[in-house]
Every structure is written in C-alpha cells, then in structure tokens.
C-alpha positions as CSV (number, residue, x, y, z in Angstrom):
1,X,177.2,70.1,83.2
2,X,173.4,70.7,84.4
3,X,174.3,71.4,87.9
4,X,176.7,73.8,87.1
5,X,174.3,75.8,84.9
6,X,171.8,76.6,88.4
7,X,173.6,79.5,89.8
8,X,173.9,80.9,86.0
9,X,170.4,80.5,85.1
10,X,168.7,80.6,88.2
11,X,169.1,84.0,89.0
12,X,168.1,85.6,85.6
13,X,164.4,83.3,85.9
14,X,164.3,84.2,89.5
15,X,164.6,88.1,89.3
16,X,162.4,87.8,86.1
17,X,159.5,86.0,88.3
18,X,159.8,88.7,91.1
19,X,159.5,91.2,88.0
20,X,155.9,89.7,87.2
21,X,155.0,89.8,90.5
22,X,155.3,93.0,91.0
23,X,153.8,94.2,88.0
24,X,150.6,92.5,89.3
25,X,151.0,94.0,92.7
26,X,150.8,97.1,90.9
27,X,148.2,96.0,88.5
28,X,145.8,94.9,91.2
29,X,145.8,98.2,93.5
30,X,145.9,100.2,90.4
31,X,142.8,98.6,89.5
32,X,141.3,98.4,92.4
33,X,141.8,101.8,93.0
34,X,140.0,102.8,89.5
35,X,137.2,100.5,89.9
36,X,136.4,102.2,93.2
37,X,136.0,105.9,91.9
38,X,134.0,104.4,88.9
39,X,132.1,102.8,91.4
40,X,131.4,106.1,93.6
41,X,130.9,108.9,90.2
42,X,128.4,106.0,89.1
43,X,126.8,106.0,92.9
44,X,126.4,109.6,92.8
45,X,125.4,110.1,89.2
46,X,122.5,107.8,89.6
47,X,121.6,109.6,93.2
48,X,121.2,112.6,91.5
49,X,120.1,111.2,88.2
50,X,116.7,113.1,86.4
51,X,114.3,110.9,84.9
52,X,112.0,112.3,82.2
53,X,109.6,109.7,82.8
54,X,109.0,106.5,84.9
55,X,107.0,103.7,84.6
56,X,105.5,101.6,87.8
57,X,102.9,100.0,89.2
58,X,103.5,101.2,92.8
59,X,106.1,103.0,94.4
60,X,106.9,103.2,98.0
61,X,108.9,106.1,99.7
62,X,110.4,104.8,103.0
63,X,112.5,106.7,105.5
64,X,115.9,106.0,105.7
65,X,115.6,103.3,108.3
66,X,113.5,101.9,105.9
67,X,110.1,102.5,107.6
68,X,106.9,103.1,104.8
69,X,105.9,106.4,104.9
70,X,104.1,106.9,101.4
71,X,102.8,104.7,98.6
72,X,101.7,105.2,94.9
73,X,100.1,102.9,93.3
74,X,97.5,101.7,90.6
75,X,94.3,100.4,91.4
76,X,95.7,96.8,91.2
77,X,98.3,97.2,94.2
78,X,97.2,99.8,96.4
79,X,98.1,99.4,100.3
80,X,95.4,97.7,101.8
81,X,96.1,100.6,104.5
82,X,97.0,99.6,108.4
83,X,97.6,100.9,112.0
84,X,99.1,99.3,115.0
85,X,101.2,96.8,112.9
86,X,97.8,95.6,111.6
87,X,96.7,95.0,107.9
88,X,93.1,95.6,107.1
89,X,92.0,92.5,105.5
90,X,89.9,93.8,102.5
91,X,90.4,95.3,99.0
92,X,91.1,98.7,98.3
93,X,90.8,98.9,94.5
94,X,91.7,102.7,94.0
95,X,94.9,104.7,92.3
96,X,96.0,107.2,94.5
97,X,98.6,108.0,97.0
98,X,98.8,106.9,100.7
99,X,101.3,109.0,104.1
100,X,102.0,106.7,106.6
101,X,103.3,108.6,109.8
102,X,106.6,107.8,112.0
103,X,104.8,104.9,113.6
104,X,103.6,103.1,110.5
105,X,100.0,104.1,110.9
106,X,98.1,105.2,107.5
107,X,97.4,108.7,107.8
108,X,95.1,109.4,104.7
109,X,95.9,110.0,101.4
110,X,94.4,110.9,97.9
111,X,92.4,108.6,95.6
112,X,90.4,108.4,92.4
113,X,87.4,106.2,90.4
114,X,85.9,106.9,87.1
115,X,84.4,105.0,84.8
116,X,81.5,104.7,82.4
117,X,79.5,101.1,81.7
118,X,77.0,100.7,79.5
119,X,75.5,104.1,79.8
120,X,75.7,104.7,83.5
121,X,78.6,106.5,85.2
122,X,80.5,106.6,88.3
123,X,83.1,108.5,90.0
124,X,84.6,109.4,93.5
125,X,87.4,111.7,94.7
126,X,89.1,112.1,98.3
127,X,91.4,114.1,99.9
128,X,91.7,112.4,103.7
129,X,93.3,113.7,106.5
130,X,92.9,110.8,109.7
131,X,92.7,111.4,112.7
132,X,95.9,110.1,115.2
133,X,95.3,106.2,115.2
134,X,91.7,106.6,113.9
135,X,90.1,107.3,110.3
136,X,89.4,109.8,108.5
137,X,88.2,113.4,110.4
138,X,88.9,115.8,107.9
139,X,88.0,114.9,103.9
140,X,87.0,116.7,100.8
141,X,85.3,114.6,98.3
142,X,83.9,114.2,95.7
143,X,81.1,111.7,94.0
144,X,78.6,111.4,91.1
145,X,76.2,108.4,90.0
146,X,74.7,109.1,86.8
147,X,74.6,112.7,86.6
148,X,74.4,113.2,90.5
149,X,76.9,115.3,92.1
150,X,77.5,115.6,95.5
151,X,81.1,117.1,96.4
152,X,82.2,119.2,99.6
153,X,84.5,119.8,102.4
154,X,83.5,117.2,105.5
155,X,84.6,117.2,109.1
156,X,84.1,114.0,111.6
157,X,84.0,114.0,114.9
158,X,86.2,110.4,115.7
159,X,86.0,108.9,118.8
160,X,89.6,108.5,121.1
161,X,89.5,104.9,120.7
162,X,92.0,102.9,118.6
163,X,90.8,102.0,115.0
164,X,92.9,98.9,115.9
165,X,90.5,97.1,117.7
166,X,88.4,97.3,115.3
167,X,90.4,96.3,112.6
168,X,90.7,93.2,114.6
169,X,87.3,92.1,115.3
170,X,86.7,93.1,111.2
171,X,89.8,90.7,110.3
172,X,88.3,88.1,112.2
173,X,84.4,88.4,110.6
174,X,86.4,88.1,107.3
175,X,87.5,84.7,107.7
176,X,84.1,83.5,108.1
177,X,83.9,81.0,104.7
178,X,79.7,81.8,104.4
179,X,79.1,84.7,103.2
180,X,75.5,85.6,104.8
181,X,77.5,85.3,107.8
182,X,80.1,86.7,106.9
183,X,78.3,90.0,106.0
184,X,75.8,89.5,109.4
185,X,79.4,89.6,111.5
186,X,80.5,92.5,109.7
187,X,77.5,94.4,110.2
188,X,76.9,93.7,113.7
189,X,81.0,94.5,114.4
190,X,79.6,98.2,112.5
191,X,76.8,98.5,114.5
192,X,78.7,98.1,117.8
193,X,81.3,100.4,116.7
194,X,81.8,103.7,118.6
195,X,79.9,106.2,116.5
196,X,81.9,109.1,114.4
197,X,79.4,111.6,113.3
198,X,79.7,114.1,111.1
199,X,79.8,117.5,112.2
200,X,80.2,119.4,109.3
201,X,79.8,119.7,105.5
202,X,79.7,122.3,103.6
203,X,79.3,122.0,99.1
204,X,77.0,121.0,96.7
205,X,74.0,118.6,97.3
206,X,72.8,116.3,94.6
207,X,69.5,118.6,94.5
208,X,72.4,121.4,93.0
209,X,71.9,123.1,96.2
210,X,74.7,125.0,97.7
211,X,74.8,124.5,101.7
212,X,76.8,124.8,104.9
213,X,75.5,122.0,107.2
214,X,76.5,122.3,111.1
215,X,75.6,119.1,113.1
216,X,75.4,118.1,116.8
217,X,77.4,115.2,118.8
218,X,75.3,112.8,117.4
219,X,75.4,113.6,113.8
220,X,71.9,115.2,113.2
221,X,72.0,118.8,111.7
222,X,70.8,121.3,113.4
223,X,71.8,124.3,111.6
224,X,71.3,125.0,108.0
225,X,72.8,127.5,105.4
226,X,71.2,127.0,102.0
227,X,71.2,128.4,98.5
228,X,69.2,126.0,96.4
229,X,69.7,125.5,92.8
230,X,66.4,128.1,92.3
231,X,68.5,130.9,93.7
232,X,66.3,130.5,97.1
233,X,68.4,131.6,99.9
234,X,67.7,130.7,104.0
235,X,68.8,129.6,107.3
236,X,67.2,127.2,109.2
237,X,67.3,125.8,112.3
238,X,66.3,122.2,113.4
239,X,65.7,120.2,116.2
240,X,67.3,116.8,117.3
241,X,64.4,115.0,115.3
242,X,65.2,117.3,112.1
243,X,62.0,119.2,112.2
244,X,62.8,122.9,111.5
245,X,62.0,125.2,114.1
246,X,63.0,128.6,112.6
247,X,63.5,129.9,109.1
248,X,65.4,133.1,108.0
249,X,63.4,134.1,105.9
250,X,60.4,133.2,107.3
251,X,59.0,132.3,104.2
C-alpha cells in the first residue's frame, strides 16, 4: 500500500517545500534590502552627527588619502614634529595644535606651558609659522619666569637648506648612550648649523620696555625703537659691535 501512497503524498510535501523556499527567498532580499538603508541613514546620521562635547587625548585630521595634515593633542602625545619622512627624535611635551602641509612636513602650529612649583612660575606661548622645509620664520610668543615677561611678534631670517639634514645628524647624536657626549655631539651638530638670525622683534622686554628691534644678516641689531617702562622715548642706531652711534633724542 506504501508505494501507492508516493504520487498522493508526494506532491502535497513537495509543493509545500517549494512554498518555504520561497518565502525565504523573499525573506532574505527583503532583509537584505532593509538592513542596507539602515545601514546608509545610520552612515549619514553619524557623518553629519553634532557632538556637544568630546573627550581625547589627541586627535589627528588627515586628508582624504589619509595623509596627516593636523594634530591635537595633550602634552602627553604631542607629534614629535617631522619633515622629509623624518621623525625628530626628542620630546615635545606641550598641548597645542600642529599643520602639516601636502607633503607631510610640520608647518608650525600653536602651543602652551603654565605652571606654578613651589613659588616659582613658568609659562610660554607660540604661534609658529615655518618656513617651506625649514623651522620656524615667523612666531609670536610669549614667556615669563617668575614675574618676567617677555612677549612679541619675531621674524627669522632661515637659511635655504633642508632642516632634514639636520634632523639627521641630531637623530644620530641622540643615540649616543653617554650623556656628556651625548650633549657635546649635540652641541657641536648646533654649532655647525647654518645660522637663522633674527631679523626682527618688536613687544615687550623683560625691563617693561616697549621696543621695535630691526637687525642685520647676522642677527645683531642695528636699529632701535624704544619706549621704556619710565615713559623715555628714543631711537638709536648701532653698529655691528652694538655700540650706539646715534640717538634721537640726543639725550
């Protein structure tokens, strides 16, 4: 009796199988379907999502190829800075924020110190615009040791060499294990270095004296405008060995 029951109940099983299936056909391209505009509104939600506040130790801003082009950060993680590809070995422990330009090279940034211990305080501020693959040639800073002030608008005069090379031979006296010649290297690498005078300041003195300072190609002023912290106003020029050679006024 069995094998005469197949053709009975074999179709009603059969056509209820092919039922199923398609139901989960259905089921899956349905779902996939809904997952995927989830999956997009979330994408652009969060893409144009406003935070009322953020929490981070350092953030980086990169270009859309990925490339670093600015970094905020704490005092604990700050971007040791670089140019060429290059790392500068050292520490760099300031809060700020650091621009990188389109080949990777730090261009300057903004930092900040402050603190007070036992009784004696320090601070420094910068606002540093570099020079293309050199340091700084344009900065207004800012410092103060213990009552001390000295803050102004400063302009360098860079050399057209790359600050590359120097980072290299600097990188190198850093892995010297002994200190004393360690330091000695570092010095001497300095020393050697193609000078970067500056040509220009013009703020507040630690004296409380108000001044525009003009400088020749090797650094030493030669031209003085001066309001002291008396009221006393002159000019004065000086000669290469700083000796003033004219007054306005004379006395």
């Amino acid at each position: 009796m069995r094998p005469s029951c197949l053709p009975v109940c074999g179709g009603p099983m059969s056509d209820s199988v092919q039922a199923q299936i398609q139901f989960l056909r259905i089921y899956a391209v349905t779902s996939s379907i809904v997952l995927v505009v989830l999956c997009t509104s979330a994408f652009r939600q969060a893409k144009s999502q406003a935070l009322d506040e953020l929490t981070a130790g350092r953030i980086n801003i990169v270009d859309a190829d990925g490339k670093l082009r600015m970094v905020l950060s704490n005092k604990d993680r700050m971007h040791p800075g670089m140019m060429d590809g290059k790392l500068i070995d050292r520490p760099r422990p300031v809060a700020g924020l650091l621009f990188f330009n389109e080949e990777g090279d730090e261009v300057g940034g903004l930092t900040f110190t402050g603190r007070e211990v036992n009784g004696s305080r320090r601070a420094n501020a910068g606002l540093m615009f570099d020079q293309f693959k050199q340091d700084q040639t344009i900065g207004i800073t800012y410092s103060e040791t213990d009552g001390r002030r000295f803050a102004g608008l400063q302009v360098w005069d860079r050399p057209d060499s790359k600050l590359s090379e120097l980072i290299d031979k600097l990188n190198a006296a850093n892995t010297i294990v002994d200190r004393a010649e360690r330091d000695k290297a570092i010095a001497a690498i300095r020393a050697a270095a193609s000078p970067a005078p500056r040509r220009l300041f013009a703020g507040k003195t630690q004296d409380r004296s108000a001044i525009v300072s003009l400088a020749d190609a090797a650094g030493k002023p030669r031209l003085n405008l001066t309001v002291g912290a008396d009221g006393d106003p002159r000019i004065e020029f000086l000669d290469e060995t700083g000796k003033v050679v004219a007054r306005l006024p004379a006395k």
